[in-house]
C-alpha positions in Angstrom: 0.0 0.0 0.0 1.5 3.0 -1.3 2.2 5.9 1.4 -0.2 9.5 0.7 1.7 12.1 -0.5 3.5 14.1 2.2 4.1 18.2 2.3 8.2 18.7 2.5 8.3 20.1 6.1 7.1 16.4 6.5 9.5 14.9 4.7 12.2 17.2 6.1 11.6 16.0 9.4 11.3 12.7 8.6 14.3 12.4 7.0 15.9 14.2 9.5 15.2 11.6 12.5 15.6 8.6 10.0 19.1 10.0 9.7 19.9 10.2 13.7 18.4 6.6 13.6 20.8 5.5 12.0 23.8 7.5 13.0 22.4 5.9 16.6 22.3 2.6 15.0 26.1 3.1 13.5 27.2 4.4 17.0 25.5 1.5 19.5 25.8 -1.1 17.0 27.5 -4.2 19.1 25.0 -3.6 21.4 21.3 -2.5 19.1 22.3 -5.0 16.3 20.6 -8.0 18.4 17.5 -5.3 18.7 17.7 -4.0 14.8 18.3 -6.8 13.1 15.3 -9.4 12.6 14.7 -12.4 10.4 11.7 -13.2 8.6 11.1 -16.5 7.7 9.9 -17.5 4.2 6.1 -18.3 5.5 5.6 -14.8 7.1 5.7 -11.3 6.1 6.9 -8.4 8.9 4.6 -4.9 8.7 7.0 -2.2 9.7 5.9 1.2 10.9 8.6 4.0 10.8 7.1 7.0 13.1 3.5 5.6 12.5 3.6 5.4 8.6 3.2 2.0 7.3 5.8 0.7 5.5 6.5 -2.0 2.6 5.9 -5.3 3.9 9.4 -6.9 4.8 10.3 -10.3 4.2 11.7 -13.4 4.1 15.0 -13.1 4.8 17.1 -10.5 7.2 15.3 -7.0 8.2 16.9 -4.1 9.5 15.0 -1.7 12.1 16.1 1.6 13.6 16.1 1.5 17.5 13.0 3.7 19.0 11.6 4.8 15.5 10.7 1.3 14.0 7.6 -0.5 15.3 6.7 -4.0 13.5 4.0 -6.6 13.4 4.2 -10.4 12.1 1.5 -11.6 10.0 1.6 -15.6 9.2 0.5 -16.6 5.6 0.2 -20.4 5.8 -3.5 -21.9 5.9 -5.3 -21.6 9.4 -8.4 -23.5 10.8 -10.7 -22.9 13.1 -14.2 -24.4 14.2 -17.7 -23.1 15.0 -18.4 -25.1 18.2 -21.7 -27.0 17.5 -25.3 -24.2 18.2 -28.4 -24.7 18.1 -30.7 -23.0 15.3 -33.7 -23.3 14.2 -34.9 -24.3 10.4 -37.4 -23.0 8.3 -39.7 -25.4 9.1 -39.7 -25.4 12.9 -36.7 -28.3 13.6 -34.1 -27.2 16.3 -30.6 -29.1 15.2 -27.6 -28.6 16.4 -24.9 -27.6 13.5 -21.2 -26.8 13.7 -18.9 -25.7 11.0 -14.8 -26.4 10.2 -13.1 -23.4 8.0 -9.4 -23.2 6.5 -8.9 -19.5 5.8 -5.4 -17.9 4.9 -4.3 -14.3 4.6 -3.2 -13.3 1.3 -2.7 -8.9 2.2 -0.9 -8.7 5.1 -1.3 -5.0 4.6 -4.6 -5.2 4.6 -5.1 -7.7 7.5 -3.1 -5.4 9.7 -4.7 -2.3 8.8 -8.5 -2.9 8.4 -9.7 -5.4 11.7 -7.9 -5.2 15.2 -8.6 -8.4 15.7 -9.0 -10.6 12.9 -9.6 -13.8 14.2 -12.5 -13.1 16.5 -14.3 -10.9 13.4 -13.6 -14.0 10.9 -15.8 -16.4 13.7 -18.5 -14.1 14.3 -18.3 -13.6 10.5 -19.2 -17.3 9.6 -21.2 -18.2 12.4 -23.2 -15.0 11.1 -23.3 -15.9 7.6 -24.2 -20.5 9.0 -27.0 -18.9 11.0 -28.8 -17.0 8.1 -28.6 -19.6 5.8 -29.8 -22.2 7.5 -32.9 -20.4 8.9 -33.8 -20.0 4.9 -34.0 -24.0 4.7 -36.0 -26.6 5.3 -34.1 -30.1 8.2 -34.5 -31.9 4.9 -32.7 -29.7 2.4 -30.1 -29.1 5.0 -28.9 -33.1 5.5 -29.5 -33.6 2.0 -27.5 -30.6 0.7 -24.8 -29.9 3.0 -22.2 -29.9 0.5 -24.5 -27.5 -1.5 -24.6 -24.9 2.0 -21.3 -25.4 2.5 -20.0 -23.4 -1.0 -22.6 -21.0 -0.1 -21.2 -19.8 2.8 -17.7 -19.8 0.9 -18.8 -16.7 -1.2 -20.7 -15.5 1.5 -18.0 -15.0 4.0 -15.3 -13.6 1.3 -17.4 -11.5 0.2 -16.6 -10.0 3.5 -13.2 -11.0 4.4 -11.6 -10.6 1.0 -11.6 -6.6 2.3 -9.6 -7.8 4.9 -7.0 -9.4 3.0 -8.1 -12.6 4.0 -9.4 -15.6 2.1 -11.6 -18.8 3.1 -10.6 -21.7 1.2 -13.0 -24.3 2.9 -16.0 -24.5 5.0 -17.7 -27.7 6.3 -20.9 -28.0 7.6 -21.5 -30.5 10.5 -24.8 -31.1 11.5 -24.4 -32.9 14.9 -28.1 -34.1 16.1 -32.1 -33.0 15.5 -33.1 -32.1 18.8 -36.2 -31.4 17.3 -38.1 -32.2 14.5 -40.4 -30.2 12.4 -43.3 -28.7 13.6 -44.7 -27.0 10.4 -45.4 -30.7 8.5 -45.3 -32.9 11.7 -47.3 -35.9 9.1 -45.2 -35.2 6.1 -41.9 -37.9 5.4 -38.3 -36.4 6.1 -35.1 -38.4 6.5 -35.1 -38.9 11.0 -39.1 -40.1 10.1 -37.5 -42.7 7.3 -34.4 -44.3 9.3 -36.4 -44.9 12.2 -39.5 -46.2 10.2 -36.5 -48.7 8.8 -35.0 -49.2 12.5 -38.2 -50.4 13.7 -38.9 -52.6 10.5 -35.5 -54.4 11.5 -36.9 -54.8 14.8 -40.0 -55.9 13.8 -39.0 -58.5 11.3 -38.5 -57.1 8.1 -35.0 -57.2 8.0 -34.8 -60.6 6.3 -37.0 -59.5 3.7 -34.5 -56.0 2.9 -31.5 -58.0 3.4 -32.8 -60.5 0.5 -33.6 -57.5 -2.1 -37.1 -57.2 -1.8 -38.5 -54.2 -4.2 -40.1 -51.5 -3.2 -42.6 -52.5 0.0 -46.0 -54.0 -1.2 -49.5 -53.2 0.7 -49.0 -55.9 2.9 -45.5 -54.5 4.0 -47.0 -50.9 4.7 -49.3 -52.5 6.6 -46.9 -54.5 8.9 -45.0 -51.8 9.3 -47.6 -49.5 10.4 -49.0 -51.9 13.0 -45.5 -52.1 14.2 -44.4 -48.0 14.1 -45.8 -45.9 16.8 -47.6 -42.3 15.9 -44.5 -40.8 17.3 -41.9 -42.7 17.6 -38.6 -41.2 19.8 -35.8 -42.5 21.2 -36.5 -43.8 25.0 -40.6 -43.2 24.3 -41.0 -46.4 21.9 -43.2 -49.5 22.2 -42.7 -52.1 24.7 -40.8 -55.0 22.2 -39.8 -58.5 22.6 -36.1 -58.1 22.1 -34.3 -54.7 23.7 -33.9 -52.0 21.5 -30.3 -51.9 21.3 -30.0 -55.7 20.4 -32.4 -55.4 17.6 -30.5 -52.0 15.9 -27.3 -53.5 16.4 -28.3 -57.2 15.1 -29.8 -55.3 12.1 -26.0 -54.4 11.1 -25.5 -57.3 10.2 -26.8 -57.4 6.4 -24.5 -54.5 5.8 -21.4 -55.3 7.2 -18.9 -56.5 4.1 -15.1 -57.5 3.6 -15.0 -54.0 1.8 -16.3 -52.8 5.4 -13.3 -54.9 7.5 -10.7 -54.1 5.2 -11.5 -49.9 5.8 -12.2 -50.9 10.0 -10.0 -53.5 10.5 -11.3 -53.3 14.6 -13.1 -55.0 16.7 -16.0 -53.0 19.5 -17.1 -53.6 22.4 -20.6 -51.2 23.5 -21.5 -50.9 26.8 -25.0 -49.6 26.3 -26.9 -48.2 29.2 -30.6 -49.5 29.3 -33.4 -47.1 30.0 -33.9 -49.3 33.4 -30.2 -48.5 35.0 -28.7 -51.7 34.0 -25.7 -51.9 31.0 -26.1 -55.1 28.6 -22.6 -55.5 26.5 -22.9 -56.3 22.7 -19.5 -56.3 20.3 -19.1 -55.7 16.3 -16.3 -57.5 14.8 -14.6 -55.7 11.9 -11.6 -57.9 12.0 -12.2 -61.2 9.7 -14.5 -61.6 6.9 -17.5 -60.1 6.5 -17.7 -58.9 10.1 -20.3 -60.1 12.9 -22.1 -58.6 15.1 -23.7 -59.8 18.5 -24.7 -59.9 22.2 -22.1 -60.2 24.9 -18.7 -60.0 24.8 -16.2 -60.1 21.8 -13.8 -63.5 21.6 -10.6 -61.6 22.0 -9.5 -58.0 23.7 -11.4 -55.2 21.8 -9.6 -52.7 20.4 -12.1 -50.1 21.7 -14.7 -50.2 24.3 -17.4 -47.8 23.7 -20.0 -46.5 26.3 -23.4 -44.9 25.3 -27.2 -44.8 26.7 -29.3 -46.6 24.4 -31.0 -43.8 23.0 -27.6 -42.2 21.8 -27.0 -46.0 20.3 -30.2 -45.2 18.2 -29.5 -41.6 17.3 -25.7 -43.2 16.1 -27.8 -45.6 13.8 -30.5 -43.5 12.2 -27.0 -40.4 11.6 -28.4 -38.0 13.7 -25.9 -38.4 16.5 -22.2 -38.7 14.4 -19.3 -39.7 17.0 -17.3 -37.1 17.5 -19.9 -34.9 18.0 -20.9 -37.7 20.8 -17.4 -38.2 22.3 -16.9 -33.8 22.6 -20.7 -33.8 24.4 -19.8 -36.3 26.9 -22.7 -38.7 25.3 -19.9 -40.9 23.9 -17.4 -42.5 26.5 -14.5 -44.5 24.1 -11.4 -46.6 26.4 -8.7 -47.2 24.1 -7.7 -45.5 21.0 -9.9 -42.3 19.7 -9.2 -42.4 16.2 -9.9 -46.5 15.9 -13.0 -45.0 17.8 -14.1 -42.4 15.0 -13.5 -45.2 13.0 -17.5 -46.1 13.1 -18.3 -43.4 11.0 -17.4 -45.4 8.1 -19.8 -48.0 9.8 -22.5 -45.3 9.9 -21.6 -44.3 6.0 -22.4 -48.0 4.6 -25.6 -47.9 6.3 -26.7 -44.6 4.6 
């Protein structure tokens, strides 16, 4: 950024106290050198201000300031990331979800990024979380876990359209949407995604799984009708029907038809859930991504899992039907994991075969 024209009294006197600068400079030298003499490394640039008037940006290599006259400030170009801790907001149609965000955003005028926002970090947060907010009141629960991707790019242009002024640049954003806490009230009778997986969960439960695990086509009257009799008006986790079988043994028996050797060969672990029962009591179960195709089952595994995982059962179910993903359960405390975190978040890919 080019410096505004100065009158010559101006320039006189700041010529003049450049020059005792660095006649001082010359004169203390074994002792200012350590002070005057800085080095910039290659990845960051060093904003210099000589008697308040910005200067050139300096950098990489060695930069020279005069003692008492020079004031500086680093700015770091590489790529930065920051998240939006998980809120909740409220959809167009009446759903209350909780939704975080991950951006990657690098500054590319450090002039500019010194210059225009004190504090550039905090005004880049409140920024997106601004820009995730407004776009997702304009949307419908269903349009928003069907078209995260979709949101995502939005907010890209959205929030550079307001930090490019800044000299800063977002170069990714990635919406997270963490649970439903509540579904829609506007159409509480019309089909969205949470009313789907748990229409499916509950088939599983009640029976049907053999029939979706051979290929059945699309469900016949007879099948709507089964399933009808066996879904509740309102079905939530912890409120069901009283079934034969606990809930958590019947979601995590109907794994099984999904599990595959392309499924053990991305896993390669074995789990051990400790699921809490709505009574007080804990009932263990295991999924074995080790051999084969994988099994799944009550009790305990053969061998020493690698992780032991322990959940209520209505978490289990929110895991199943997507609207609970793991880390989002591990950072709420819903999620407790004994052994090694990232063999942990390894279920997601568990949670992607059954979508």
């Amino acid at each position: 950024m080019p410096d505004a024209p100065q009158s010559w009294p101006s320039c006189l006197c700041h010529g003049l106290i450049s020059f005792l600068g660095f006649l001082l400079l010359l004169v203390t030298f074994p002792i200012s050198g350590w002070f005057a003499l800085k080095i910039v490394p290659t990845y960051e640039r060093m904003i210099v201000f000589r008697l308040g008037r910005i200067r050139t940006p300096q950098g990489p290599g060695m930069v020279l300031l005069l003692p008492f006259i020079d004031s500086f400030q680093r700015v770091d170009l590489r790529t930065r990331a920051f998240s939006i801790p998980p809120c909740k907001l409220a959809s167009k149609d009446g759903a209350v979800l909780s939704v975080g965000a991950d951006v990657q955003f690098r500054i590319w005028d450090p002039v500019l990024s010194v210059m225009t926002v004190k504090d550039l970090n905090t005004a880049t947060r409140m920024t997106a979380q601004n820009a995730m907010t407004k776009a997702l009141l304009k949307r419908l629960l269903r349009e928003i876990q069907m078209e995260k991707l979709k949101i995502s790019e939005q907010l890209l242009l959205e929030i550079n359209d307001v930090t490019r002024a800044w000299g800063l640049e977002v170069d990714r954003v990635e919406l997270a949407v963490e649970a439903v806490l509540q579904p829609p009230q506007d159409s509480p009778a019309g089909p969205n995604l949470d009313s789907t997986l748990q229409q499916l969960a509950l088939h599983f439960l009640g029976g049907g799984m053999n029939s979706v695990a051979g290929g059945t086509p699309s469900p016949g009257p007879d099948t709507m009708e089964m399933v009808s009799e066996v879904e509740p008006p309102a079905p939530r986790a912890g409120a069901g029907p009283s079934l034969k079988q606990p809930v958590a043994e019947g979601l995590l028996t109907a794994l099984q038809p999904f599990l595959s050797e392309a499924l053990v060969s991305q896993v390669g672990a074995c789990y051990q859930f400790n699921v809490v029962l709505p009574s007080g009591t804990h009932s263990a179960y295991f999924l074995d991504l080790t051999t084969g195709r994988g099994r799944v089952g009550h009790g305990v595994p053969d061998g020493i899992p690698d992780v032991v995982v322990e959940l209520a059962e209505a978490d289990l179910q929110a895991l199943l039907c997507r609207e609970l993903r793991p880390l989002g359960a591990y950072m709420s405390g819903r999620l407790k994991v004994k052994g090694d975190l990232a063999v942990a978040m390894k279920l997601e890919a568990v949670l992607r075969a059954l979508k």
